[in-house]
mmCIF file of the N, C-alpha and C atoms, coordinates in Angstrom:
data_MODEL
# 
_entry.id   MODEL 
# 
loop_
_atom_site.group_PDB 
_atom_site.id 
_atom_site.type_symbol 
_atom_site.label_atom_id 
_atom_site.label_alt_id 
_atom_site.label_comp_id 
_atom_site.label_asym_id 
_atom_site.label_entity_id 
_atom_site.label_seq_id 
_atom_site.pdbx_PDB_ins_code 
_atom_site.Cartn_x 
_atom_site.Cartn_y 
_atom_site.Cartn_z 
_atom_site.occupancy 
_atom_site.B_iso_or_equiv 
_atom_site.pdbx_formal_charge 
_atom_site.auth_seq_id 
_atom_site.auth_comp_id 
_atom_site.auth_asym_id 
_atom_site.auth_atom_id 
_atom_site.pdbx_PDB_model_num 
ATOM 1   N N  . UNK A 1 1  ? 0.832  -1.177 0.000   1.00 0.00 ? 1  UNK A N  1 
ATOM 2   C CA . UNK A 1 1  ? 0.000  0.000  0.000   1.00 0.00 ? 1  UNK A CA 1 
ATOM 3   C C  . UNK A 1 1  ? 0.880  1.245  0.000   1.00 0.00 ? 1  UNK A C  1 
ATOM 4   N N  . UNK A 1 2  ? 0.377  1.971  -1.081  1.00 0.00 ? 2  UNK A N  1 
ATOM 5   C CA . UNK A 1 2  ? 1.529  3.496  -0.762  1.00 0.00 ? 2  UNK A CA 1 
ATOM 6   C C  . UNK A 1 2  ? 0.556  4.623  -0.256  1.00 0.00 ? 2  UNK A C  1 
ATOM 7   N N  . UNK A 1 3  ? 1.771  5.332  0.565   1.00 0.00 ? 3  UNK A N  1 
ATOM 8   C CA . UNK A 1 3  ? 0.690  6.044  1.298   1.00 0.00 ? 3  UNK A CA 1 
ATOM 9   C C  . UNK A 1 3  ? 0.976  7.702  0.177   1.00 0.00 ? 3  UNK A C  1 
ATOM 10  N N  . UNK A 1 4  ? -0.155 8.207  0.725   1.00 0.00 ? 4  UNK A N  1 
ATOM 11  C CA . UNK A 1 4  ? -0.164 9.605  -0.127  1.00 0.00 ? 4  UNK A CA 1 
ATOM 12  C C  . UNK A 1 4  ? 0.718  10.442 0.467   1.00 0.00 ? 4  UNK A C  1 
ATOM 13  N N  . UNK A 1 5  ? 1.054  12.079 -0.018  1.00 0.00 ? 5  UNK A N  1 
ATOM 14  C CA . UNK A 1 5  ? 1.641  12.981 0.700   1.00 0.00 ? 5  UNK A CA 1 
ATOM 15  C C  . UNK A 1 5  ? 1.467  13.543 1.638   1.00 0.00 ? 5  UNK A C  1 
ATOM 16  N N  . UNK A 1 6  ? 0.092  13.468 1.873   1.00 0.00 ? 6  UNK A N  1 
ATOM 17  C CA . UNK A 1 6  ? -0.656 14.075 3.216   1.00 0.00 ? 6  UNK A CA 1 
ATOM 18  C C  . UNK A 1 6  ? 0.086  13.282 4.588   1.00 0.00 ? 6  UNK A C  1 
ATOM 19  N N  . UNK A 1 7  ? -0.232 11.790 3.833   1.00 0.00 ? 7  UNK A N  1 
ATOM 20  C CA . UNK A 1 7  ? 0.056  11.143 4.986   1.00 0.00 ? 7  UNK A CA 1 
ATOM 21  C C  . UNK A 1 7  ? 1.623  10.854 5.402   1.00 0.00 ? 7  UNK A C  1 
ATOM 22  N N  . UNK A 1 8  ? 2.592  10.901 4.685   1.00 0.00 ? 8  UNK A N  1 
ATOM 23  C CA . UNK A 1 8  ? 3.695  10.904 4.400   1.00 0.00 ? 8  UNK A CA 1 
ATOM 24  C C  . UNK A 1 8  ? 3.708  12.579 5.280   1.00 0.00 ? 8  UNK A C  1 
ATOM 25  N N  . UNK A 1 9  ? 3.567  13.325 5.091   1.00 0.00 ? 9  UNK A N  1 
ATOM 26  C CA . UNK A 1 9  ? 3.359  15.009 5.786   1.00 0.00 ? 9  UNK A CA 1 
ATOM 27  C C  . UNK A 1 9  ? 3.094  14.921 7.559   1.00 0.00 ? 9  UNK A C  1 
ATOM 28  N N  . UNK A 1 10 ? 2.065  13.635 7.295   1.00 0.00 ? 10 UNK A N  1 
ATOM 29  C CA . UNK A 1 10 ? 1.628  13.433 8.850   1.00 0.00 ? 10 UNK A CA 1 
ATOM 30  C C  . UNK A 1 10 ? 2.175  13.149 9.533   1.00 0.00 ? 10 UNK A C  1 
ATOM 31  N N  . UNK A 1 11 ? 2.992  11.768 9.588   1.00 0.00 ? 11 UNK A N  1 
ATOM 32  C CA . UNK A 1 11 ? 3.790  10.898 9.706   1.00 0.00 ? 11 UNK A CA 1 
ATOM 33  C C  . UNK A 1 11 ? 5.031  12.055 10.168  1.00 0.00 ? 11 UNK A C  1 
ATOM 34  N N  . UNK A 1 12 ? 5.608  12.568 9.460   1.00 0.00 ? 12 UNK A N  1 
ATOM 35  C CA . UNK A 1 12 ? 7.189  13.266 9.561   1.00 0.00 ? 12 UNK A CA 1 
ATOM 36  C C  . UNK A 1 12 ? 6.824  14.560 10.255  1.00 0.00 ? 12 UNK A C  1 
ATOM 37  N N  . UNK A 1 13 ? 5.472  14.850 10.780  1.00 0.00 ? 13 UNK A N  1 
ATOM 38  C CA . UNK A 1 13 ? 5.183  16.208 11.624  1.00 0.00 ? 13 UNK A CA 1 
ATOM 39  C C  . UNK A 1 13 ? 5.047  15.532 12.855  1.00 0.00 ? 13 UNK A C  1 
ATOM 40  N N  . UNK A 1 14 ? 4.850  14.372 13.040  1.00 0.00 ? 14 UNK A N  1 
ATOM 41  C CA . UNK A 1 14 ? 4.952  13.605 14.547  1.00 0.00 ? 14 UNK A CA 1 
ATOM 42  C C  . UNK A 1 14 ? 6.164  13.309 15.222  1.00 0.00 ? 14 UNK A C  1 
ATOM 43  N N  . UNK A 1 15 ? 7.122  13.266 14.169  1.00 0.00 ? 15 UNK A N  1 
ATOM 44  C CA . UNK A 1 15 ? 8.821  13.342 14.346  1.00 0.00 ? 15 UNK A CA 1 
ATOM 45  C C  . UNK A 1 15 ? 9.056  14.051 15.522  1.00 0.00 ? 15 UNK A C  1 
ATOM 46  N N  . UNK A 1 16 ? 10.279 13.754 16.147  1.00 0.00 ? 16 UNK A N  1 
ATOM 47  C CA . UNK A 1 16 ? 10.704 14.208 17.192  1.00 0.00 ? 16 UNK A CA 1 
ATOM 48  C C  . UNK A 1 16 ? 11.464 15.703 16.033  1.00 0.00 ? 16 UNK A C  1 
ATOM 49  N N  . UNK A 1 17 ? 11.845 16.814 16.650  1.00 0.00 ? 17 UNK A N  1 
ATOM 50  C CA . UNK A 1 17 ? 12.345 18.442 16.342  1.00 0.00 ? 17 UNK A CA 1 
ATOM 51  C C  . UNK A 1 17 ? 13.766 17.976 15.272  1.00 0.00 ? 17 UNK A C  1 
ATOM 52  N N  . UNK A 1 18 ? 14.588 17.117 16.289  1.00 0.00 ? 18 UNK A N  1 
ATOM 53  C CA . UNK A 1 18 ? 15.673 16.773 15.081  1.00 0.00 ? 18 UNK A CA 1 
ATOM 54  C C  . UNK A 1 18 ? 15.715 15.679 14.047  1.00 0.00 ? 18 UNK A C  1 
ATOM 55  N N  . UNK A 1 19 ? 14.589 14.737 13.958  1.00 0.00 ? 19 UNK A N  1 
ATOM 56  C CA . UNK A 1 19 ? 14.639 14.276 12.964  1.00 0.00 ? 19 UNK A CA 1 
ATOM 57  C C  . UNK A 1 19 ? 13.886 14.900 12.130  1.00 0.00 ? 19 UNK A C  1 
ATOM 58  N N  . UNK A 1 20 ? 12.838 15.585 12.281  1.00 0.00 ? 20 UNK A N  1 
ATOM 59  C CA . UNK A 1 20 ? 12.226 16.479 11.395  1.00 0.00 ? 20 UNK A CA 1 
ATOM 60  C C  . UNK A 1 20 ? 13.163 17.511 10.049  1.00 0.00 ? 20 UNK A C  1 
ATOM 61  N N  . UNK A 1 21 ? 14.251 17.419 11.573  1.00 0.00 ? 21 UNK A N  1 
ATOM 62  C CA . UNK A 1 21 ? 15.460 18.616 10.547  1.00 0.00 ? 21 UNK A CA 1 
ATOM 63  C C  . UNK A 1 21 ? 16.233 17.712 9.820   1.00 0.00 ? 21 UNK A C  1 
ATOM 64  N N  . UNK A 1 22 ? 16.703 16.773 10.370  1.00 0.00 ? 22 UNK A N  1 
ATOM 65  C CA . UNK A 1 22 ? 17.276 15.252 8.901   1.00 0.00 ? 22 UNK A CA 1 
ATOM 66  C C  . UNK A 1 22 ? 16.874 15.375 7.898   1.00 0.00 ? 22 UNK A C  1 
ATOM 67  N N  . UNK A 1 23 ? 15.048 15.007 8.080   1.00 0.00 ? 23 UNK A N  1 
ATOM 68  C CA . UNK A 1 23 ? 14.767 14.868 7.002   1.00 0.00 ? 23 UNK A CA 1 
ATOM 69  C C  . UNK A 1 23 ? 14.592 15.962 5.805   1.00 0.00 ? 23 UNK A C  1 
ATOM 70  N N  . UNK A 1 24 ? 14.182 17.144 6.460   1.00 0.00 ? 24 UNK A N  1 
ATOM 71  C CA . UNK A 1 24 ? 13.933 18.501 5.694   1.00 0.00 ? 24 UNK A CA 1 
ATOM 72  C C  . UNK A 1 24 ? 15.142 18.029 4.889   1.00 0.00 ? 24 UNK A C  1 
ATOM 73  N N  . UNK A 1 25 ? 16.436 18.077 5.767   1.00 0.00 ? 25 UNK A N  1 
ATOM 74  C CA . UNK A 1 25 ? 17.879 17.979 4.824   1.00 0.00 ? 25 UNK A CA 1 
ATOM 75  C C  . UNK A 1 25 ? 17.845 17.240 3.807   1.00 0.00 ? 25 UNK A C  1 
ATOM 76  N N  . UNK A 1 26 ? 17.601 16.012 4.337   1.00 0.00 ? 26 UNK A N  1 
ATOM 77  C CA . UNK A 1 26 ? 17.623 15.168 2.849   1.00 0.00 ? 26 UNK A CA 1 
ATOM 78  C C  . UNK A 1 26 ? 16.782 15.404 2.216   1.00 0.00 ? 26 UNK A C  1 
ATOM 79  N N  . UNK A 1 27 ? 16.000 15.807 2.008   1.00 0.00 ? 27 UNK A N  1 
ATOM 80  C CA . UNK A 1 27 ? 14.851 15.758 1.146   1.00 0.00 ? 27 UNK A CA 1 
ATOM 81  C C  . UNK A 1 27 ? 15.065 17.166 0.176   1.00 0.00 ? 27 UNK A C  1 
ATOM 82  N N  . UNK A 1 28 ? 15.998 18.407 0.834   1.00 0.00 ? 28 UNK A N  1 
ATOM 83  C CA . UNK A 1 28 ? 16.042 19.417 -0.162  1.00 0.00 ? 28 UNK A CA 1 
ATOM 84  C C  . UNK A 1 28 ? 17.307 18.853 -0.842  1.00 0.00 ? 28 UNK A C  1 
ATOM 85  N N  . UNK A 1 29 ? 17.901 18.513 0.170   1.00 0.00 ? 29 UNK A N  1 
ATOM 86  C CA . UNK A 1 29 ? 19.456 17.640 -0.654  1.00 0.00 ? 29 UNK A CA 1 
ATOM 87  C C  . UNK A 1 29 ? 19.139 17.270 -2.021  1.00 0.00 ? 29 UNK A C  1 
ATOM 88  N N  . UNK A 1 30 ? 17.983 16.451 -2.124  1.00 0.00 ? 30 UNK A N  1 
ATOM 89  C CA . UNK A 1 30 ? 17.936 15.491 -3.228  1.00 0.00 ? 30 UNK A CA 1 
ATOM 90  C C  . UNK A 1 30 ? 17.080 16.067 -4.149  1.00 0.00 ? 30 UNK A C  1 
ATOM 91  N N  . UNK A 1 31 ? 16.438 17.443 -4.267  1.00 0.00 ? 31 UNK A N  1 
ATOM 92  C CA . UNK A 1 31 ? 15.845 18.807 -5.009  1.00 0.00 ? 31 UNK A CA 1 
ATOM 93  C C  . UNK A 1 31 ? 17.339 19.325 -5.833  1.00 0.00 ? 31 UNK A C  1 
ATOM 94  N N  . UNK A 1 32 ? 18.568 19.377 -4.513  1.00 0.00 ? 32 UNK A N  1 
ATOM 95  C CA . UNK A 1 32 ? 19.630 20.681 -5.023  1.00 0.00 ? 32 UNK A CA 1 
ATOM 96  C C  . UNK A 1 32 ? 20.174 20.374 -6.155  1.00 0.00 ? 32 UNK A C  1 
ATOM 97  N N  . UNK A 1 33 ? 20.610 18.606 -6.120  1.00 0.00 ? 33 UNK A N  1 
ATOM 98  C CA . UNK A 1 33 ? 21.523 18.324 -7.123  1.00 0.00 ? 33 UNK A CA 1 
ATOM 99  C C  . UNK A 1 33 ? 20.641 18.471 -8.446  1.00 0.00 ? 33 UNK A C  1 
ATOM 100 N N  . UNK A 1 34 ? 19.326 18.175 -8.562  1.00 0.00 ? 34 UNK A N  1 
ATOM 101 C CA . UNK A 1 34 ? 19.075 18.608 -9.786  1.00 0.00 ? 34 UNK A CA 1 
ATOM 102 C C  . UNK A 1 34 ? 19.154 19.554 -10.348 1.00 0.00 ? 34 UNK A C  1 
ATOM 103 N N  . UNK A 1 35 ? 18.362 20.631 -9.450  1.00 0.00 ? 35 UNK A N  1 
ATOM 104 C CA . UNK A 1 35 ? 18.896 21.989 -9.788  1.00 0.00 ? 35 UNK A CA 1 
ATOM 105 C C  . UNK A 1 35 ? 20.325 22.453 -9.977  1.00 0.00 ? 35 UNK A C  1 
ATOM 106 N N  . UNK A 1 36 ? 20.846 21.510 -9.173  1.00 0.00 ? 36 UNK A N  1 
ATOM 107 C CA . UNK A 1 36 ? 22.624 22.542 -9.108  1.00 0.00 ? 36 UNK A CA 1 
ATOM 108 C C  . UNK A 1 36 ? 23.116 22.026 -10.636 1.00 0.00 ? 36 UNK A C  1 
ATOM 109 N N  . UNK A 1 37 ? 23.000 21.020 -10.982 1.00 0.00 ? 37 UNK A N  1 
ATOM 110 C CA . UNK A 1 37 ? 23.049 20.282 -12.516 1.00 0.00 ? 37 UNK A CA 1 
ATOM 111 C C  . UNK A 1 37 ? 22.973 21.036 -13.612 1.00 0.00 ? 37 UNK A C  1 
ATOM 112 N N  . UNK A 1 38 ? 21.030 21.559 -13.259 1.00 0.00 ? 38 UNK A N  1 
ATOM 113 C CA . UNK A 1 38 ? 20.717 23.163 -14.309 1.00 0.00 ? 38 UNK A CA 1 
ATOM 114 C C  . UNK A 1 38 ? 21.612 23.980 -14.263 1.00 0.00 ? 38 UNK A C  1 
ATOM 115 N N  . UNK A 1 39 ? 21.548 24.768 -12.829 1.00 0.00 ? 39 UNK A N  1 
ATOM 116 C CA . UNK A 1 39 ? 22.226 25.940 -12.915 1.00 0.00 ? 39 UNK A CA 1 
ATOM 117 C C  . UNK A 1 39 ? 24.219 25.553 -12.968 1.00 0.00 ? 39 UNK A C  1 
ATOM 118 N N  . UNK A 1 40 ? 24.356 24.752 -13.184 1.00 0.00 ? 40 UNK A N  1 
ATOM 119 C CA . UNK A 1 40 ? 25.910 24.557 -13.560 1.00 0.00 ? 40 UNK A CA 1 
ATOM 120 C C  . UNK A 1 40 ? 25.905 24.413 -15.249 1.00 0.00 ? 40 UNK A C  1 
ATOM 121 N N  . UNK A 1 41 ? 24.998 24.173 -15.907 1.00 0.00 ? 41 UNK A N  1 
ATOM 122 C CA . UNK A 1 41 ? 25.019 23.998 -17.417 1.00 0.00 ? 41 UNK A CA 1 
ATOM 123 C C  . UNK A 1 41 ? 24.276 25.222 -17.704 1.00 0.00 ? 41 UNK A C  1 
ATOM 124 N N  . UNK A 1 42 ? 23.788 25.687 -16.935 1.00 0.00 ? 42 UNK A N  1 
ATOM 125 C CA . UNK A 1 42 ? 23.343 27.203 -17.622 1.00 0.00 ? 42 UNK A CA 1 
ATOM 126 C C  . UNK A 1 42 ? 24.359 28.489 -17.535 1.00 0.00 ? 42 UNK A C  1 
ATOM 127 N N  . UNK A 1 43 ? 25.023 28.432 -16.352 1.00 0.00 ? 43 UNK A N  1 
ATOM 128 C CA . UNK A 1 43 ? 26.213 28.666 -16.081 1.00 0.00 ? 43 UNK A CA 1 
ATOM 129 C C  . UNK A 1 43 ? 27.358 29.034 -16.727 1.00 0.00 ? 43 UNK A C  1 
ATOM 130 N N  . UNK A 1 44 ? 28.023 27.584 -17.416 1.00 0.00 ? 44 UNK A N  1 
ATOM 131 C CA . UNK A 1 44 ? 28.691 27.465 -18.025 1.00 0.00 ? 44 UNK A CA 1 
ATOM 132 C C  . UNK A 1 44 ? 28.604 27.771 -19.827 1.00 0.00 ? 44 UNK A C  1 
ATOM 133 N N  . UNK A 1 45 ? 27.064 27.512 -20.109 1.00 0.00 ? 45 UNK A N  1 
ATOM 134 C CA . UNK A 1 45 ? 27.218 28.164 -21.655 1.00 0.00 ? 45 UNK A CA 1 
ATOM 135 C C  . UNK A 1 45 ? 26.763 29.750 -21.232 1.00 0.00 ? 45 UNK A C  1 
ATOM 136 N N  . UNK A 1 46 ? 26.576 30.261 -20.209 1.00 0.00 ? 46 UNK A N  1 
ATOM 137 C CA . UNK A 1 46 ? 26.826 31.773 -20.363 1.00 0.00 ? 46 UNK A CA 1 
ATOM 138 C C  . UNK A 1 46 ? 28.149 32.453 -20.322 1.00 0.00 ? 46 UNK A C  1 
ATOM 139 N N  . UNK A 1 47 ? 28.788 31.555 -19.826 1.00 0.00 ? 47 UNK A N  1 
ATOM 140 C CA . UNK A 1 47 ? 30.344 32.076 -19.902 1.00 0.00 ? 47 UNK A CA 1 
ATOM 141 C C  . UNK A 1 47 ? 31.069 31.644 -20.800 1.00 0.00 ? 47 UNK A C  1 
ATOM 142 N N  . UNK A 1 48 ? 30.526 30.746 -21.617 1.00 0.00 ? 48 UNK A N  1 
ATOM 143 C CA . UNK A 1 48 ? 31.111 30.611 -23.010 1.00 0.00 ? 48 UNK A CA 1 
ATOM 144 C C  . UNK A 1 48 ? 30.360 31.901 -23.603 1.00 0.00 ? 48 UNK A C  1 
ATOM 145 N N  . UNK A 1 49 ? 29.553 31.766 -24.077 1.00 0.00 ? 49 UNK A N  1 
ATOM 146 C CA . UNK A 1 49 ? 28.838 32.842 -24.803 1.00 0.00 ? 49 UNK A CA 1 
ATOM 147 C C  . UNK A 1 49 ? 29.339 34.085 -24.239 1.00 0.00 ? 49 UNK A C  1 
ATOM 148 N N  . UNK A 1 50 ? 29.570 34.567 -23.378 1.00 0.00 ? 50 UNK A N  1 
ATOM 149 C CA . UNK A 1 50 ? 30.602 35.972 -22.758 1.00 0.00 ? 50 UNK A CA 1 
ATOM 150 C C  . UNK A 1 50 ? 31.867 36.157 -23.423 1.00 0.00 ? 50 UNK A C  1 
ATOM 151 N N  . UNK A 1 51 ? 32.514 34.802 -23.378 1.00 0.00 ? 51 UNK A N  1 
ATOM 152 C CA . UNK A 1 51 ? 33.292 34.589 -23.987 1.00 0.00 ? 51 UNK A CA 1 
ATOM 153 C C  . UNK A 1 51 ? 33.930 34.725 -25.150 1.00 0.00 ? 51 UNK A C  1 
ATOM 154 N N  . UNK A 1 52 ? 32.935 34.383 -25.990 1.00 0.00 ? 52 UNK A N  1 
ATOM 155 C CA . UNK A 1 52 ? 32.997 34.253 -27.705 1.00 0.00 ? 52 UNK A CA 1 
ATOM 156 C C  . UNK A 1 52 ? 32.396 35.670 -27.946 1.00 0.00 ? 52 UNK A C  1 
ATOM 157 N N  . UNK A 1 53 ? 31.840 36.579 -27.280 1.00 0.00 ? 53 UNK A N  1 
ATOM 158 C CA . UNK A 1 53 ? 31.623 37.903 -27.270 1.00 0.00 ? 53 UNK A CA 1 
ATOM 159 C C  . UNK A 1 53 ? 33.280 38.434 -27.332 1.00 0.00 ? 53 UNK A C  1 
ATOM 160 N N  . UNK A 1 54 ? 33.698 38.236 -26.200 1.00 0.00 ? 54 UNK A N  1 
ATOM 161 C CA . UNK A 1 54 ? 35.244 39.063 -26.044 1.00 0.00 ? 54 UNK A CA 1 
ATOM 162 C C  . UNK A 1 54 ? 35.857 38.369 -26.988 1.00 0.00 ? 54 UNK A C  1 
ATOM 163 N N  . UNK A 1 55 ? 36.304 37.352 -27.146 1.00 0.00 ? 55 UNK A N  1 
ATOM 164 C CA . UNK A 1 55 ? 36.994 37.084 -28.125 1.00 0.00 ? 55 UNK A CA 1 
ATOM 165 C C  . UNK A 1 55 ? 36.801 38.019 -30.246 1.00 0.00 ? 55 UNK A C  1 
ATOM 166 N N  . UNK A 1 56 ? 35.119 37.486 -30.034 1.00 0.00 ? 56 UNK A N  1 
ATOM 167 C CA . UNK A 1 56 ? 35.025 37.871 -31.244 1.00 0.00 ? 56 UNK A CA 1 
ATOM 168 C C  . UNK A 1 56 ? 34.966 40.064 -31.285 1.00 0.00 ? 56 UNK A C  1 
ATOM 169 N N  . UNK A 1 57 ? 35.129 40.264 -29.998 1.00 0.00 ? 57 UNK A N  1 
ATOM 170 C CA . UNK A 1 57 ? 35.040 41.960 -30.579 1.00 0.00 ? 57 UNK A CA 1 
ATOM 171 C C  . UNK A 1 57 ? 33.901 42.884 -30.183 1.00 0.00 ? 57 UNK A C  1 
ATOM 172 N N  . UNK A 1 58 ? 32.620 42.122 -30.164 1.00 0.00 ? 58 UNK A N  1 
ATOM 173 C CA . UNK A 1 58 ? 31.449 42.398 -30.087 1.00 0.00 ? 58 UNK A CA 1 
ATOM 174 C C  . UNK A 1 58 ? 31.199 43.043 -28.426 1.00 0.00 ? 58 UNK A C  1 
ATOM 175 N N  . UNK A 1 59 ? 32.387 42.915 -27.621 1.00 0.00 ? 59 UNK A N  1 
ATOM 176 C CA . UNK A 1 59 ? 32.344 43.316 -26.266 1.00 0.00 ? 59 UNK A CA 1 
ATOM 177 C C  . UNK A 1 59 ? 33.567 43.916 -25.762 1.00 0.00 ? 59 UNK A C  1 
ATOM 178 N N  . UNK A 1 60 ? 33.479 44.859 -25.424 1.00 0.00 ? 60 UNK A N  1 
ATOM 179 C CA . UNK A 1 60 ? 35.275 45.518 -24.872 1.00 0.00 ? 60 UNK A CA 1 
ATOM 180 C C  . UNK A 1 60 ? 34.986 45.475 -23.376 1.00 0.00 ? 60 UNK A C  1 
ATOM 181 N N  . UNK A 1 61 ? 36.542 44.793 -22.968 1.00 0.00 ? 61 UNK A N  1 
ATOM 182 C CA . UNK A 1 61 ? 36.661 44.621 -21.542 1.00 0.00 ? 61 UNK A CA 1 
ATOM 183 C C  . UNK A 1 61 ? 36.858 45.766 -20.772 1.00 0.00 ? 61 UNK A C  1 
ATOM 184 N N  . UNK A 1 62 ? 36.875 45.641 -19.335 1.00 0.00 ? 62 UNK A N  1 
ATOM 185 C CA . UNK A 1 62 ? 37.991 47.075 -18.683 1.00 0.00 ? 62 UNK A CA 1 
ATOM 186 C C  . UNK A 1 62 ? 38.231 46.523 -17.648 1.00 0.00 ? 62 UNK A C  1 
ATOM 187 N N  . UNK A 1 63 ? 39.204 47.097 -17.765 1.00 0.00 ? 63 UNK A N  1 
ATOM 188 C CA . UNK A 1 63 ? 40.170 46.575 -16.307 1.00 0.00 ? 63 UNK A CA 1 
ATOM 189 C C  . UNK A 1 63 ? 39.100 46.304 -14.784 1.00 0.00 ? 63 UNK A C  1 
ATOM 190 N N  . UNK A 1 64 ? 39.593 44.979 -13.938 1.00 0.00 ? 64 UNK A N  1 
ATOM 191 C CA . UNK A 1 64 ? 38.707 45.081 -12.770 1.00 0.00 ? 64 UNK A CA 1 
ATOM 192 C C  . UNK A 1 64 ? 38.872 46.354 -12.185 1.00 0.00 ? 64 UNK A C  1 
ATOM 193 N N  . UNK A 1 65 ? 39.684 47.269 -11.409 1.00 0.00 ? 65 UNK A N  1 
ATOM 194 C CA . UNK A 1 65 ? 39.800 48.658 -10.792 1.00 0.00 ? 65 UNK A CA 1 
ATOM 195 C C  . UNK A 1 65 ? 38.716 49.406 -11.476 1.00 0.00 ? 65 UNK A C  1 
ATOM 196 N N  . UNK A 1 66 ? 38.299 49.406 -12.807 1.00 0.00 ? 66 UNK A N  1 
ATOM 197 C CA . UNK A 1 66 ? 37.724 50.660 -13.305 1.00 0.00 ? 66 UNK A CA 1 
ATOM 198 C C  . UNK A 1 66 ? 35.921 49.586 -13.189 1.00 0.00 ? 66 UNK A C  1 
ATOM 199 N N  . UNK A 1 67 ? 35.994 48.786 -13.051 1.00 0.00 ? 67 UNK A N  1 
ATOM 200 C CA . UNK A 1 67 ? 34.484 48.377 -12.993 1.00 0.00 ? 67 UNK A CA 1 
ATOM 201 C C  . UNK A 1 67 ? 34.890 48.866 -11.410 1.00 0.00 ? 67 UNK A C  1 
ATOM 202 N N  . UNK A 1 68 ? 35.354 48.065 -11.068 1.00 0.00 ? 68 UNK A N  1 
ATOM 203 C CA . UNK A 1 68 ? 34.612 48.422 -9.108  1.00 0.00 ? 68 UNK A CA 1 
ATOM 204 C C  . UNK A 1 68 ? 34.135 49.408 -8.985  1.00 0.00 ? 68 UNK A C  1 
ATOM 205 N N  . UNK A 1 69 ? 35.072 50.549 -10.111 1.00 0.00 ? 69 UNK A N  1 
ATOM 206 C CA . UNK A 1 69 ? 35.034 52.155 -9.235  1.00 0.00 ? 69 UNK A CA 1 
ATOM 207 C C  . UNK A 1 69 ? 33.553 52.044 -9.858  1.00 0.00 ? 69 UNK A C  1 
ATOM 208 N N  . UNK A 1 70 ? 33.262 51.777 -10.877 1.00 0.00 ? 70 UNK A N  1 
ATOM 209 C CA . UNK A 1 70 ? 31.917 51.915 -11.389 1.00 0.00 ? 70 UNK A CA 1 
ATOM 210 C C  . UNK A 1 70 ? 30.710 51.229 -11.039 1.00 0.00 ? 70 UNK A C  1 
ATOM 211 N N  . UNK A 1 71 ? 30.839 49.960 -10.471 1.00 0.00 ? 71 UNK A N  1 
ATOM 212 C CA . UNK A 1 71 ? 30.130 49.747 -9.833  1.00 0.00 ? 71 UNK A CA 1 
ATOM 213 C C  . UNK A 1 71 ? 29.741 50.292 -8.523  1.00 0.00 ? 71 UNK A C  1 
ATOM 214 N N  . UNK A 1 72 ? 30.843 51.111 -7.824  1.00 0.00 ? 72 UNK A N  1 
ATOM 215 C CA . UNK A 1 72 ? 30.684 51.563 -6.574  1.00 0.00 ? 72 UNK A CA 1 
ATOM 216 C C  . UNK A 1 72 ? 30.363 52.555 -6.583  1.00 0.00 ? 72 UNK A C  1 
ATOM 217 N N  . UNK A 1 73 ? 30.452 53.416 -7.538  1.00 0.00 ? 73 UNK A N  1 
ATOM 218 C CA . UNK A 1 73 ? 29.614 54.967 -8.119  1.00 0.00 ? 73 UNK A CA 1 
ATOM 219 C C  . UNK A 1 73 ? 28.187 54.285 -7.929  1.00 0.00 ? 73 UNK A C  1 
ATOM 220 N N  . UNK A 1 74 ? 27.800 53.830 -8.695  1.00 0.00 ? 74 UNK A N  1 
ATOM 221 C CA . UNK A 1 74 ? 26.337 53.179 -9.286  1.00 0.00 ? 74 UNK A CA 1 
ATOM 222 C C  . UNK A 1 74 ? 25.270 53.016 -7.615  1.00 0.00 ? 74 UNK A C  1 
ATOM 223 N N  . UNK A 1 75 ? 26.211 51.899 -7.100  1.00 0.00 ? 75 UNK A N  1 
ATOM 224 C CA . UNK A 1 75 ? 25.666 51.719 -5.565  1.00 0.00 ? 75 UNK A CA 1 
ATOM 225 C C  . UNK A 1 75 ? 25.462 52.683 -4.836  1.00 0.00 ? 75 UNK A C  1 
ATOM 226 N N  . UNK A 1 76 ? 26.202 53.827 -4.748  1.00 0.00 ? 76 UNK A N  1 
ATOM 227 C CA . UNK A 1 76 ? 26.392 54.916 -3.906  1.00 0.00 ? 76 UNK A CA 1 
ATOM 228 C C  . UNK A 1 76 ? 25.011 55.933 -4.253  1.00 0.00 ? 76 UNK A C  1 
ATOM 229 N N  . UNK A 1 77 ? 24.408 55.657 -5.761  1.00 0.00 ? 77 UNK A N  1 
ATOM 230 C CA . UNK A 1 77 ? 23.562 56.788 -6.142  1.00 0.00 ? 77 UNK A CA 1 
ATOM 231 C C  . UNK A 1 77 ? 22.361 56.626 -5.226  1.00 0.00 ? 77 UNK A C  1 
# 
């Protein structure tokens, strides 16, 4: 017999405080890696694609010192 989510919900709210927190853990644990999977391949072809920007021309760099200062202008407004 499988039980539903409700009851599966029920069950793990009767938990004693720290196994409650185990399980939260594992259970987002095993959410992250999928996601972390996405966001590591989405990741990575954006920094190719950044990439093949600078390389090909289509983007001019500047030195880190002159972004900070510019980013830290920007923040300050």
């Amino acid at each position: 017999m499988s039980l539903s989510v409700e009851q599966i919900a029920e069950e793990a709210l009767s938990l004693p405080s720290e196994a409650r927190v185990l399980l939260a853990d594992r259970l987002v644990e095993s959410l992250d890696s999928v996601e972390d999977e996405k966001i590591h391949r989405l990741w990575a072809a954006e920094a190719l694609r950044r990439r093949d920007e600078v390389r090909s021309g289509r983007v001019k760099t500047i030195p880190g010192g002159e972004a900070l200062k510019r980013v830290r202008k920007a923040v300050a407004r």
